[in-house]
Every structure is written in C-alpha cells, then in structure tokens.
N, C-alpha and C positions, 0 to 999 in steps of 0.2 A: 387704715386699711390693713389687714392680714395680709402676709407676708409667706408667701410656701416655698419652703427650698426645697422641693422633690423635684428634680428635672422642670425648671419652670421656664417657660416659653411663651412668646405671645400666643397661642394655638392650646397650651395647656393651662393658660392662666383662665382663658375663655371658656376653658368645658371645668373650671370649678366655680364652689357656691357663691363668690363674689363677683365672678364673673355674670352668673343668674342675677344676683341682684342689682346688674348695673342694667342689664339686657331690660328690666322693667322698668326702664325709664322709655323706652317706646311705646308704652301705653301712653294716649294723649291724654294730658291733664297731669301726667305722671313724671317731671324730669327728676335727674339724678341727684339735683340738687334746689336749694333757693335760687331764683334770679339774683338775692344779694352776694350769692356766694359764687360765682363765675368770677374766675381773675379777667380782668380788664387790661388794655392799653388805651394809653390817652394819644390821639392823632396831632402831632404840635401842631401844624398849619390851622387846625383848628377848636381844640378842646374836646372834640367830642370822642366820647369810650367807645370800643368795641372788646370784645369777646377775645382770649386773644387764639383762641382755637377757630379756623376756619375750615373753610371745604375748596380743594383744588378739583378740577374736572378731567384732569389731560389723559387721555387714555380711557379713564373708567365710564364716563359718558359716553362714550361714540359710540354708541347704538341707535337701533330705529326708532326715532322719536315719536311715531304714531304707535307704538307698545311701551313708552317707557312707564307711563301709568303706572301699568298693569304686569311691569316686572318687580324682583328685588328693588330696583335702584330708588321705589317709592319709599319701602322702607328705609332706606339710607336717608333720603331725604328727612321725611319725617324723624328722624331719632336725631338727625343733627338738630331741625328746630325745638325739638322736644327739649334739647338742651340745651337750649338759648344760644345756639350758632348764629352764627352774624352774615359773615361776610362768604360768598361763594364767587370763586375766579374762573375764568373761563377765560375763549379765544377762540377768533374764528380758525386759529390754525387745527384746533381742537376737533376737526370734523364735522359733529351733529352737537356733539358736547353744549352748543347755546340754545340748541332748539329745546334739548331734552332738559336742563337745565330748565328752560321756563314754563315748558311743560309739568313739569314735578312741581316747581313753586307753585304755578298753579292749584295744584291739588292739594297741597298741601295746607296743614294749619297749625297753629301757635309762631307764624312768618312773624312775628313783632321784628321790626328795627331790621329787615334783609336787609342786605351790603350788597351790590351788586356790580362786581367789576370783572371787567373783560379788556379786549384791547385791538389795538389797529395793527394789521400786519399785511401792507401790500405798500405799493410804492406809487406815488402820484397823488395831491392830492386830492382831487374830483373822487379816486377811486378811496383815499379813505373816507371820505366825506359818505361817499354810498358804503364804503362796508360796516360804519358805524351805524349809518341809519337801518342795514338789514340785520343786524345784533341787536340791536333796538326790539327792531319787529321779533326776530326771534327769542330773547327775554320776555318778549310781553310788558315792555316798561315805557314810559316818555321821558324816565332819567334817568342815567344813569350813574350809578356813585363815584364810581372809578374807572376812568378810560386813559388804559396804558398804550405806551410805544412798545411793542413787542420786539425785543430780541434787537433793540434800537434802529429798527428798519425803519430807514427812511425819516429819520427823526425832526429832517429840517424841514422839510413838509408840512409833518403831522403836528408840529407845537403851535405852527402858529392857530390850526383850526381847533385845538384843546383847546387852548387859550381863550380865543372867543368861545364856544359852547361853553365854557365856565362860565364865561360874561352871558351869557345867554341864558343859565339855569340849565342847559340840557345835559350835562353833567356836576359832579359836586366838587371831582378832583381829579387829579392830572398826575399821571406817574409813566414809570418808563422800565422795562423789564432787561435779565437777560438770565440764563440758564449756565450759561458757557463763561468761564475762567478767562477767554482769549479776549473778552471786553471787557472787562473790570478798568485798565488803562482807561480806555475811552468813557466808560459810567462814571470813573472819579469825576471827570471833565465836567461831565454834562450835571452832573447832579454840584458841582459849585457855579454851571451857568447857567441855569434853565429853570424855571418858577416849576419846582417840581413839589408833589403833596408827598407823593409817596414812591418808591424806588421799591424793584423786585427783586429777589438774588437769591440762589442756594446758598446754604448755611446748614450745618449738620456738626456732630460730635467729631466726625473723625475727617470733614470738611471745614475747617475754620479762615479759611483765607478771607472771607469776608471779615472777619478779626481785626484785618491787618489796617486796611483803610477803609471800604466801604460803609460798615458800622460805626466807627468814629465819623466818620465824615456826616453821614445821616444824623447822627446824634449831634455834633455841632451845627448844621444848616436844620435842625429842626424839619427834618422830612420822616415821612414814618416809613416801617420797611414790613414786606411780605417775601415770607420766606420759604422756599420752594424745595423740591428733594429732600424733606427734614430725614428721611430714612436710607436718604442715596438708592436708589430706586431697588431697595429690599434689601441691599447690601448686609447693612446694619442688623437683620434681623439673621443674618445670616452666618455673622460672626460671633453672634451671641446664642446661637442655637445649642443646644443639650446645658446651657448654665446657667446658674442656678442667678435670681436679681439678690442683690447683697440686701443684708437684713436692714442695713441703715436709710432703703429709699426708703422705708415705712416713715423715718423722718421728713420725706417731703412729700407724704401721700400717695407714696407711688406705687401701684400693684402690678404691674407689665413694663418689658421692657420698652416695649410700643411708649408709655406712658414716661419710662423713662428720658425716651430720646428729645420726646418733643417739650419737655418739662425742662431739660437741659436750654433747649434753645430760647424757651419764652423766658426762662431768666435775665436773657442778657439785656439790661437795659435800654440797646436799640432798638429790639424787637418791638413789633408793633401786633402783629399778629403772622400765624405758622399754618400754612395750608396743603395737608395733607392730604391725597388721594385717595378713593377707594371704592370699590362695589359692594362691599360687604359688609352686610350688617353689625356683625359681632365684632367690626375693626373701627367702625364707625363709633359703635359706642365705648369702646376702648380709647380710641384718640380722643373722644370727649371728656372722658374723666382724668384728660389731664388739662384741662383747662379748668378744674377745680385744687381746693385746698391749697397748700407751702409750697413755694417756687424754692428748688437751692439758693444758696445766697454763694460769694463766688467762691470762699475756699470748700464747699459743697462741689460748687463743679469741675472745681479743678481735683478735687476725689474723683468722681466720675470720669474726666478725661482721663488720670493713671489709671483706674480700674479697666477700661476700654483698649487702653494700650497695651495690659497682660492679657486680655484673652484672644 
C-alpha cells in the first residue's frame, strides 16, 4: 500500500485515494480483499480460526435499537461483514448495545461464520441465568459463542452455570473479562484455575502490562485472548496527531496509524483476536484493513514501540 508523509493521520489518510479504494469494499459482494487472505487466529481450546480483527460495541451501540437499521451504524455493520469480520462483543453493561447489535445482524448479509459473544454482569445466580437468557433474546440467537464473566463479577456463581450451558450446547465457550489493571493479580489466578476458553484484557502499544504475565500465562494454559482499548480510548491517535506513519509500515502493509496500532497488537503471538470500537464508517473500514496482509515480526515491533516513545 502507498505510503504519504504529508501531515498523515487517521482522518487524512481517510479523505485520500487509498482511502476510496478500501471504502469500496462496502459494496456487497465487494470485500477488501480474498476470504484466503484475512490473517486468522487459531482458538487453542479448540482449533477453530477466526479473523483476527473484531468489533467491540461499548459505547458506540447504545442507541435506539428500534432506528438502528436505519442509521450509520447499518453501515458499520455491513462493511465489517463485507470483510470477513467474525466475532462482535458486547454486554449487557453496554446499555441497548445487544439489542441494536442483533438488530443490525439481522439485517445484514455476507454474516458467514458470526462469533457472537457477550457476557454476565450482575450477581446471584438465578439473576445471571435470566440475564444470559434476555442477551440471548436480544441477539436473536439459541447460542451463543462466547459468554464471559464481566469485569470478574461474581465469578463463583457464574462458572458453575458456564460450565453446564457448555455441556448443554447453549454456549460454545466460556471466558472471563476485565478492563481495569487493579485485577490483573486476581485474572492470573483465575485463568490457571478455572476451565477458561478465552480471557479479556486491554493491551495496546503504549499499554503493555498484559506483556508481563497475562499473555504468557494465556499462551501457556492455551486460552485465547480478546483485546480491548487497542487505541486506549483515542489516546493513541492523539499522540500521533500532525505525524507523519514512517515509510517502513509499508513493510507490513500498513496505510494508517489506526492500522498501525492494531497490527502491533495482532502480532503478539497470544493474541487471539483485537476488538475495536466504532460508529464510523470510514474507521470501520480502516480497522479492517489491518486484519489483512504482513503482521510485524518482533524486532519490527519493538521499532514500533521506540518510534512511539519519541513522538
């Protein structure tokens, strides 16, 4: 991909002509690339690939689900499955975010192979038992892929009823989340005791604490990981604002620094898949084009982390 050093920005890479020509990957029938050529992650618990670009809801969904159809967020939708998006995360903490989430699926097409995980955040179990089963109704699904412990609330509760609904078919896999740095202590724990599929956790370029243990750990008990904040909630874009992307991400296909950060992340051999947030069209299909072409390899990203560090 072309490479522009005139003041480049996610916002200026968008309004040029490579930008246009990724934006015609939302014609349906039209994605950005081959279905052979999406970088993949493999799930240890169980073999199977996904994509390793996803879709986060937190925030950008919580709208009126009886217009979501009929806003922007259709298109959002549609351009991720346009290009072979997989997996989309959600939560009842999320506000409307599952309604409007299965509303859009709905509507949508080229859905092959949706992922659909969400998670339990209340305390008691009878009550998560009912808040899973109205996620359910509000995805529109009878199963669902992945039901996490949110923010590890209440975790002694909820595992045991994962557990069964695994044995039951009404989910396919069982993970456990958190946002927050002050339970990383407690996630080590639980993720060497607990039959977990997949563990959640922010991980970012200039956020590496998950580096330290989390990611090892995952990577030894063969758990997969989803990775949240990849942009530290805009930070990122913010420190790199007015400069220029170095000429050498053209070595790992990289046209934005959007494209940069999350290409950083999916390198690291725990990663599983990166679920970025958004309303917006033209960021949507930005985050997707880095789930195609050359992943750094690591003294690539450890360029990347010094280059990060000067600006």
């Amino acid at each position: 991909m072309k490479i522009f050093k005139d003041e480049f920005s996610r916002r200026q890479f968008l309004q040029t002509g490579a930008a246009a020509s990724l934006m015609a990957s939302i014609t349906p029938g039209l994605a950005l690339a081959t279905e052979s050529a999406v970088i993949r992650k493999t799930i240890p618990s169980s073999g199977e690939r996904l994509s390793v670009i996803g879709l986060g809801t937190s925030r950008t969904f919580d709208v009126d689900s009886d217009t979501a159809v009929t806003s922007p967020l259709m298109s959002v939708m549609q351009a991720f499955f346009d290009n072979h998006g997989q997996l989309i995360d959600s939560s009842p903490m999320y506000g409307r975010a599952e309604a409007v989430t299965g509303a859009l699926v709905k509507q949508a097409t080229n859905k092959q192979d949706i992922f659909t995980a969400t998670k339990v955040w209340t305390y008691g179990k009878s009550e998560g038992i009912e808040q899973m089963e109205r996620s359910m109704r509000r995805l529109g699904v009878d199963q669902i892929d992945l039901m996490q412990i949110h923010n590890l609330r209440d975790w002694q509760n909820h595992i045991d009823t994962l557990v069964e609904w695994k044995a039951e078919g009404r989910i396919r896999y069982i993970g456990i989340t958190t946002s927050h740095g002050r339970y990383h202590d407690e996630l080590e724990e639980l993720m060497q005791q607990l039959p977990l599929d997949f563990v959640q956790f922010s991980y970012n370029i200039l956020n590496r604490t998950a580096e330290q243990r989390l990611l090892p750990i995952a990577r030894e008990k063969g758990i997969a990981t989803l990775i949240n904040r990849p942009y530290q909630r805009g930070s990122l874009f913010r420190k790199v604002k007015g400069k220029n992307l170095p000429e050498w991400a053209a070595d790992i296909d990289c046209a934005s620094w959007g494209q940069f950060f999350l290409k950083f992340i999916a390198a690291h051999p725990a990663v599983t898949c990166v679920i970025p947030a958004t309303s917006k069209l033209k960021h949507m299909v930005d985050n997707m084009a880095a789930g195609y072409g050359r992943l750094p390899d690591e003294p690539t990203r450890q360029r990347m982390i010094k280059l990060m560090q000067t600006l």
